[in-house]
C-alpha positions as CSV (number, residue, x, y, z in Angstrom):
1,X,113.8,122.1,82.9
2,X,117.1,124.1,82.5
3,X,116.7,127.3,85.1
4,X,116.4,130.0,82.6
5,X,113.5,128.3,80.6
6,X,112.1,128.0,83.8
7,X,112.1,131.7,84.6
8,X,110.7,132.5,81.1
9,X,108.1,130.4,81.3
10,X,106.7,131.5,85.2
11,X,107.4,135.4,83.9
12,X,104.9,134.6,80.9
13,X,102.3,133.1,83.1
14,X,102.0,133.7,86.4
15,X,105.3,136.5,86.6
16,X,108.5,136.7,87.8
17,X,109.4,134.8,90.7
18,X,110.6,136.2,94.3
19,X,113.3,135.4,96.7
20,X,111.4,136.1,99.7
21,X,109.1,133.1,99.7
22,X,110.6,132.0,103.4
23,X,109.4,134.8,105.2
24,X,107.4,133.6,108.1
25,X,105.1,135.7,110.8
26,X,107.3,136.1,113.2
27,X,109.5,138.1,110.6
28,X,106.8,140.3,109.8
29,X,106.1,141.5,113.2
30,X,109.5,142.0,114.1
31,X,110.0,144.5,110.8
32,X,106.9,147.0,110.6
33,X,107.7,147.6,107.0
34,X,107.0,143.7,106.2
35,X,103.9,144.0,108.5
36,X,102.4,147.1,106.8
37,X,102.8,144.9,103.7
38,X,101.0,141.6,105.0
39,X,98.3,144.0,106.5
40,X,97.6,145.9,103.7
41,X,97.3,143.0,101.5
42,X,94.2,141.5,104.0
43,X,93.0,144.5,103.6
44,X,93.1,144.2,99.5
45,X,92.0,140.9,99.9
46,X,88.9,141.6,102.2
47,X,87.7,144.0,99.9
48,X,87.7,142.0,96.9
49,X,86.4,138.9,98.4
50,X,83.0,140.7,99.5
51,X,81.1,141.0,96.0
52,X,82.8,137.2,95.1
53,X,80.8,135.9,98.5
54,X,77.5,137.8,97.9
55,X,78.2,136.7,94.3
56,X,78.8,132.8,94.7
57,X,75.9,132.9,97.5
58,X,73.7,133.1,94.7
59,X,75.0,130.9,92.1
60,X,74.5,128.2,95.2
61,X,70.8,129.7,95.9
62,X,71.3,131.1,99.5
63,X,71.8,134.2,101.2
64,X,74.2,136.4,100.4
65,X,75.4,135.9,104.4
66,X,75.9,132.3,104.0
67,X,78.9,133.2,101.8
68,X,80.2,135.7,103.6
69,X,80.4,133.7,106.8
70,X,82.4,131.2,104.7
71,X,84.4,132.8,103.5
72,X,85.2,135.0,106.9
73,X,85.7,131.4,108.6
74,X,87.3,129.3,105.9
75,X,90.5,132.5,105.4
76,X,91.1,132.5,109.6
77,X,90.9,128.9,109.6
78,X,93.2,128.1,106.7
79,X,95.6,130.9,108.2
80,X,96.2,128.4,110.7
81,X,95.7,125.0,109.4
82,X,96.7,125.7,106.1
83,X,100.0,124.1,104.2
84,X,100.4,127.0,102.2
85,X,101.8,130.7,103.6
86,X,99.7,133.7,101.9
87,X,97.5,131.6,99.8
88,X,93.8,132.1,100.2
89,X,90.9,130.0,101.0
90,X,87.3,131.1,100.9
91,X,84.0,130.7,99.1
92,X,84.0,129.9,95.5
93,X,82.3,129.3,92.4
94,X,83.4,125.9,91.4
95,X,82.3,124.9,95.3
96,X,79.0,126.6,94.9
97,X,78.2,125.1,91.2
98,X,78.5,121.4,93.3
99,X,76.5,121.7,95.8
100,X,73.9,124.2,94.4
101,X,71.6,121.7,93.5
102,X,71.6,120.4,97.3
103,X,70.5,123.7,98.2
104,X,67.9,123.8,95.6
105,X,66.5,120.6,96.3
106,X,67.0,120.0,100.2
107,X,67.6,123.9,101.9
108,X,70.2,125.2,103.7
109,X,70.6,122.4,106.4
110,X,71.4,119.7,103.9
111,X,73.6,122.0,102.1
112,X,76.0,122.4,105.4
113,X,75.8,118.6,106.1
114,X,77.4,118.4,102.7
115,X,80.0,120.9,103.2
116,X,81.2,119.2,106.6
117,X,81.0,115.7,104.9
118,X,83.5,117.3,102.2
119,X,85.5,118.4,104.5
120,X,85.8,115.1,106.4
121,X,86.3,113.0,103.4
122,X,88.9,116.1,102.4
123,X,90.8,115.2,105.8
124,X,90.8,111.2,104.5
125,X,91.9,112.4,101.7
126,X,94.8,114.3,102.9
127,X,95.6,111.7,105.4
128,X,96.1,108.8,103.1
129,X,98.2,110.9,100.7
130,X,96.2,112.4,98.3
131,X,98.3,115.3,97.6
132,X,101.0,113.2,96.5
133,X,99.1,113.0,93.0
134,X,100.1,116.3,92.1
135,X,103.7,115.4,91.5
136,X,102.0,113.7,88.0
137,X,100.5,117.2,86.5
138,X,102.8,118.4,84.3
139,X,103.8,122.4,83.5
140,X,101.9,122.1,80.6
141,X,98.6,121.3,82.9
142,X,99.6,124.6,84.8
143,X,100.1,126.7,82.3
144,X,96.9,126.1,80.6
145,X,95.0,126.5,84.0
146,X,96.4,129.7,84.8
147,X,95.7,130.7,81.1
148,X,92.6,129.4,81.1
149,X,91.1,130.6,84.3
150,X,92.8,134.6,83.1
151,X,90.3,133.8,79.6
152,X,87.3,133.0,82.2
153,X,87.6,136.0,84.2
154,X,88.1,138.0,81.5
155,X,85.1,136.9,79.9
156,X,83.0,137.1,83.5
157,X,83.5,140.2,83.6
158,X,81.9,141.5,80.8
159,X,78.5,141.2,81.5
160,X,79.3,144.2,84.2
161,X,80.7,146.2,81.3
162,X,77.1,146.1,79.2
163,X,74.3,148.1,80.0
164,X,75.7,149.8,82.6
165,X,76.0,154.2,82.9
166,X,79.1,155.7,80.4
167,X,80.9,156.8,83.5
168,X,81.5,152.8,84.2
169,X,84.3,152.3,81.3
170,X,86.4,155.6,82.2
171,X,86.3,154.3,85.8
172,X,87.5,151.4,84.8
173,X,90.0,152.6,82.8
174,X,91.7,154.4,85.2
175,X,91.3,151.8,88.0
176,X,93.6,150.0,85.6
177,X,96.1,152.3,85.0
178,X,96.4,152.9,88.6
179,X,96.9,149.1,89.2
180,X,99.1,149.2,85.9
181,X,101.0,152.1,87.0
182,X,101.2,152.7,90.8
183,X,103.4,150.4,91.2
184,X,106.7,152.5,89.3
185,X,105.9,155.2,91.9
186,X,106.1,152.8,95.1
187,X,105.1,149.2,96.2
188,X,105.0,149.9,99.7
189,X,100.5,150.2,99.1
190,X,99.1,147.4,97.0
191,X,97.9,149.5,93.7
192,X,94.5,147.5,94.0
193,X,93.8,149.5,97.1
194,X,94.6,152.7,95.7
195,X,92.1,151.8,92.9
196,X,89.7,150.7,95.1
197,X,90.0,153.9,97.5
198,X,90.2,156.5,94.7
199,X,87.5,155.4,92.5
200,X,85.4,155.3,95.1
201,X,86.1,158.4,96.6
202,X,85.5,159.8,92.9
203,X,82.1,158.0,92.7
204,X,80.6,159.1,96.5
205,X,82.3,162.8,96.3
206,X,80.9,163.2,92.8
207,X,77.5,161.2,93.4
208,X,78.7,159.4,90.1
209,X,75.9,156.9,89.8
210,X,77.5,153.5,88.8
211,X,76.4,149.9,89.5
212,X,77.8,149.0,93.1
213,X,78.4,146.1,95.3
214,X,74.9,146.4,96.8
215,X,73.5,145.6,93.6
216,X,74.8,141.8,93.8
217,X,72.7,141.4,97.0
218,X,72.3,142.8,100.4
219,X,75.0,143.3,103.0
220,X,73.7,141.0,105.8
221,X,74.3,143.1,109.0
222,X,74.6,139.9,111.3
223,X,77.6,138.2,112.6
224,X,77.9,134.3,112.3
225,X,77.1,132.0,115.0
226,X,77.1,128.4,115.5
227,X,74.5,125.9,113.5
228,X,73.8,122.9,113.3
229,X,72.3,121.4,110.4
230,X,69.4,119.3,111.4
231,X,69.4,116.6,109.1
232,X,68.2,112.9,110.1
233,X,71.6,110.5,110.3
234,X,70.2,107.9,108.1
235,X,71.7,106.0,105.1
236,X,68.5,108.3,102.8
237,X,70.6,110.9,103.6
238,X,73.8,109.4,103.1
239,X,72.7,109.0,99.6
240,X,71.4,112.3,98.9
241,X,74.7,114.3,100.3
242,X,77.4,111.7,99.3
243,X,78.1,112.3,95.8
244,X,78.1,115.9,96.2
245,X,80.0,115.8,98.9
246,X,82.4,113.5,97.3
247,X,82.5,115.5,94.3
248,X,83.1,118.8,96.9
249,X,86.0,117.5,98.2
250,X,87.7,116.8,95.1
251,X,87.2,119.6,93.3
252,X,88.2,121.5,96.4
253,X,91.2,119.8,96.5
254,X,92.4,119.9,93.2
255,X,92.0,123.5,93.0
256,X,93.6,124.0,96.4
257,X,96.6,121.9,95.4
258,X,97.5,123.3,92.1
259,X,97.1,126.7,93.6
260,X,99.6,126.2,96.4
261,X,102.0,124.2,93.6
262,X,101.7,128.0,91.6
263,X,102.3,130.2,94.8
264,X,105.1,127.5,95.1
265,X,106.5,128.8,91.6
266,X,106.1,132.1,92.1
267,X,107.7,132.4,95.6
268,X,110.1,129.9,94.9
269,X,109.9,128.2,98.5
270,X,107.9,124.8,99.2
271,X,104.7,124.0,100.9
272,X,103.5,121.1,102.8
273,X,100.4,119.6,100.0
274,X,99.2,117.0,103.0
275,X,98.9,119.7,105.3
276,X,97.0,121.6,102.9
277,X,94.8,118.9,102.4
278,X,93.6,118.8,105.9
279,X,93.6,122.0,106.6
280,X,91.1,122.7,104.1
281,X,89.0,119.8,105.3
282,X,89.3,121.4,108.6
283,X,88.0,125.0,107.1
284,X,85.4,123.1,105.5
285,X,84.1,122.0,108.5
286,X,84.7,124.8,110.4
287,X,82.3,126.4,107.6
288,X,79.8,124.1,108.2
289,X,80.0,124.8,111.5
290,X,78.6,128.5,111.2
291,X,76.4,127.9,108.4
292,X,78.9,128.3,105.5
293,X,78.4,126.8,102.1
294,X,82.1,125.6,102.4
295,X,84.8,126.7,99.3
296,X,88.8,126.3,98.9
297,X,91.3,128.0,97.4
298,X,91.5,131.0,95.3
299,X,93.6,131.2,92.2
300,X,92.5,135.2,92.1
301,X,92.4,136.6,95.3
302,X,95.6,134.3,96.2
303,X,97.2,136.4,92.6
304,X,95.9,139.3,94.1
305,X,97.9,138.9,97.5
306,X,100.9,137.2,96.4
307,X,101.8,138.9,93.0
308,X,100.2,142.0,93.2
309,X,100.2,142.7,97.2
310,X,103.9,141.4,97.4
311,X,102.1,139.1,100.7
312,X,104.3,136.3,101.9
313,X,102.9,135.1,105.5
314,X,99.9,134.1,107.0
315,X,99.1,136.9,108.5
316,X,97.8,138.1,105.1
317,X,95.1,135.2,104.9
318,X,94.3,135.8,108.6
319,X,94.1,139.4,108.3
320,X,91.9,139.1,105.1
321,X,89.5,137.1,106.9
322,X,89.6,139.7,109.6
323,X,89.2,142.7,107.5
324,X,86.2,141.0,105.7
325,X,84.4,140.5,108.7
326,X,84.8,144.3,109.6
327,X,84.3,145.4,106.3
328,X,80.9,144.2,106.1
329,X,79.8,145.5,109.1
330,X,80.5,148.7,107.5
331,X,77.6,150.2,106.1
332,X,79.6,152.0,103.2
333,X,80.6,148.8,101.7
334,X,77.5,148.3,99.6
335,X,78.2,151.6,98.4
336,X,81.1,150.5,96.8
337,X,81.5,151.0,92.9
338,X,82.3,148.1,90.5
339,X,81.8,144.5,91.5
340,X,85.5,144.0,91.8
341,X,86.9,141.0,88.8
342,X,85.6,138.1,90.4
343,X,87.1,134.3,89.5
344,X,84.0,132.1,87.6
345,X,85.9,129.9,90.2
């Protein structure tokens, strides 16, 4: 594809590439301005992420913590394990839709036993060159993904714009001007996180009563510890984790993939896809391995801390897992107006 076509067609879906996609971490803490940037972008990221756990916890039929822990676990992990700078991994809806019915069915042990046997046959997967596929998706495929998953978000959110108190749409309204227009003035703050800080300052100064995050569940108060799912290691079980698990780890993976081929695009710098693929089996099982429900990459919050953010290490992923694990052990956080735009994925 002939270079300016190229640039038209990434600044019509997924916006106008960068030429800092090489910056690494060691860049970022030698030049504070950089590290404000990766910091402040966690932060962004932590912030949105907490109403999509609570949220995905019960589209999978557990408790609101079991999505928070995996996503607190699966972001530090992936930081580290990850193929992908600045892309971000953490509990999702497509994950949760698979391997609800385990949950349903089975309880909460059964459902981690399939999230660490995802993230084993995830790390097969990897190993035996699975990313390698992803050279045969064309731009046509990625176009209509990113298109298609902007029409899905669009239309989840509208469910939290019916019903609700009048003061909701001139909120909203001005949380996207701010995020429209903030960033003429200056991009050294992410505008999502002036949004987030000044309509909720508006909402708790003003006692503007408006549906919050708290309303999508309750804000465990715990922290995660270890947990081992005691399931019996028998061929029954084998049977009654496999497919999902199977079907897990695909999914997972395909999402995760074309993900890091768009943060590719958009940075213009390469990633290592096998990598990738065993890192997230890795997260997985890391998730298991506090009671997680497991997930992979996000195509939103990843938007969110690439394009919007400006983030380009993985300090942002590590610091967004970070900040989330504070942030909910704040007690203002359920207090929070809006359920951020949250990715049906």
């Amino acid at each position: 594809m002939p270079a300016g076509l190229k640039q038209l067609v990434l600044a019509a879906t997924v916006g106008v590439p960068t030429n800092d996609g090489n910056v690494r971490v060691r860049d970022a803490l030698r030049r504070p301005s950089l590290l404000t940037r990766e910091l402040l972008a966690g932060l962004v990221v932590g912030l949105a992420l907490i109403p999509e756990a609570i949220s995905f916890s019960i589209v999978a039929g557990v408790n609101p913590s079991v999505g928070l822990y995996s996503s607190v676990i699966m972001a530090i992990v992936i930081s580290i394990t990850g193929g992908r700078r600045a892309m971000i991994s953490a509990a999702t809806g497509s994950i949760a839709l698979v391997v609800a019915p385990v949950a349903r069915a089975h309880g909460l042990d059964y459902l981690v036993a399939t999230v660490m046997l995802a993230g084993i046959l995830q790390i097969v997967l990897g190993a035996v060159g699975f990313a390698k596929l992803m050279r045969f998706i064309p731009r046509s495929v990625m176009v209509g993904f990113v298109n298609a998953l902007a029409i899905l978000i669009f239309i989840a959110q509208l469910p939290h714009l019916t019903n609700v108190p009048w003061m909701v749409y001139p909120l909203v309204a001005l949380g996207i001007l701010i995020i429209v227009l903030f960033p003429r003035l200056t991009k050294a703050v992410p505008a999502p996180l002036i949004a987030v800080i000044a309509i909720t300052a508006i909402t708790m100064l003003g006692s503007v009563h408006v549906p919050t995050v708290g309303d999508d569940g309750k804000v465990p108060a715990g922290l995660p510890g270890l947990f081992f799912p005691h399931v019996p290691l028998t061929m029954q079980t084998l049977t009654i984790i496999g497919p999902f698990a199977l079907a897990a780890a695909l999914v997972g993976l395909v999402e995760s993939l074309m993900t890091a081929r768009l943060v590719d695009d958009i940075t213009e710098s390469g990633s290592d896809k096998t990598r990738e693929s065993i890192g997230q089996g890795i997260a997985q099982i890391a998730s298991g391995l506090f009671g997680g429900m497991g997930g992979c990459g996000m195509i939103g919050q990843t938007m969110i801390n690439v394009r919007e953010s400006g983030a380009r290490t993985r300090l942002s992923t590590f610091s967004a897992g970070v900040f989330l694990l504070l942030l909910w052990r704040c007690s203002m956080i359920s207090s929070m107006p809006f359920r951020w735009p949250r990715s049906p994925l």
